[in-house]
N, C-alpha and C positions, 0 to 999 in steps of 0.2 A: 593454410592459414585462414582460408574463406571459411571453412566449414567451424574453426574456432569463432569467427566474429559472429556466425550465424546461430552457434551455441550461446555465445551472450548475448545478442540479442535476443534469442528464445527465453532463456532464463528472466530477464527485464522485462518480456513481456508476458510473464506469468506473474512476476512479481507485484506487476501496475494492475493485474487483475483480483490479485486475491487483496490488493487496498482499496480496491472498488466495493468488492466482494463484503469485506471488514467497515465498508463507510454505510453500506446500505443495510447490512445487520445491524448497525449501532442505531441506524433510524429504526428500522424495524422495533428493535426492541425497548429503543427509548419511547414509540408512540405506540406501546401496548400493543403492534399487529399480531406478535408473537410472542410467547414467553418462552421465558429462562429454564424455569420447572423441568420441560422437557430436555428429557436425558441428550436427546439426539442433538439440537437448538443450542444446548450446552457445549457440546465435546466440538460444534463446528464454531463456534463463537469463542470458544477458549484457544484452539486451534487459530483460527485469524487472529486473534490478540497476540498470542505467545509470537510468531511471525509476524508482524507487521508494529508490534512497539517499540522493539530495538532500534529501529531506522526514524519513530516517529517522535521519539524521547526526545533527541538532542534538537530539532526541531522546535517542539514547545517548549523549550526553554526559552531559546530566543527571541520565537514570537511572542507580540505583545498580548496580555491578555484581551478577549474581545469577550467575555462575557461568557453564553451557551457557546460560542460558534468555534468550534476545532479549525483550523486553514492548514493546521499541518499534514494532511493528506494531499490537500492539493499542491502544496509545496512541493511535497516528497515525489508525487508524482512529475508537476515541472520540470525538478532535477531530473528522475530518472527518462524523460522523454529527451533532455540536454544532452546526458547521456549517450544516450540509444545515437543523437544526430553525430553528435561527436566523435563515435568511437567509426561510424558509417566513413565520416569526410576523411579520419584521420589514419582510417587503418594501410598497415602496408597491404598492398594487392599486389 
């Protein structure tokens, strides 16, 4: 059963990296460092998107609008570190 908690926790923390991953490409590409145009810039930007929207949809719904400023990453992140503690305290051993 240890080697399952340790499988989801690896998984959770792949997942908190590629919303890192996904938050710093959207600055990147929102402050021109890099563009879109490139094929490659593309297929990893579409990739983070296609992955990391599903979990961050139901989120922005509920938060309030703030204008430019997304919080829904850092949210999602929150939970998924809530998670991660929770499933540590909680698991049978």
């Amino acid at each position: 059963m240890v080697s399952l908690l340790w499988l989801i926790l690896q998984v959770i923390n792949l997942y908190v990296w590629l919303i890192i991953l996904q938050v710093v490409l959207s600055w990147l590409i929102a402050f021109n460092v890099i563009n879109t145009n490139n094929r490659f810039v593309y297929m990893v930007g579409d990739f983070l998107y296609r992955i990391t929207e599903p979990a961050m949809r139901p989120i922005r719904r509920i938060l309030p609008s703030l204008g430019g400023i997304d919080l829904s990453p850092l949210v999602l992140l929150l939970l998924l570190f809530f998670l991660q503690r929770l499933l540590v305290e909680y698991w049978p051993a």
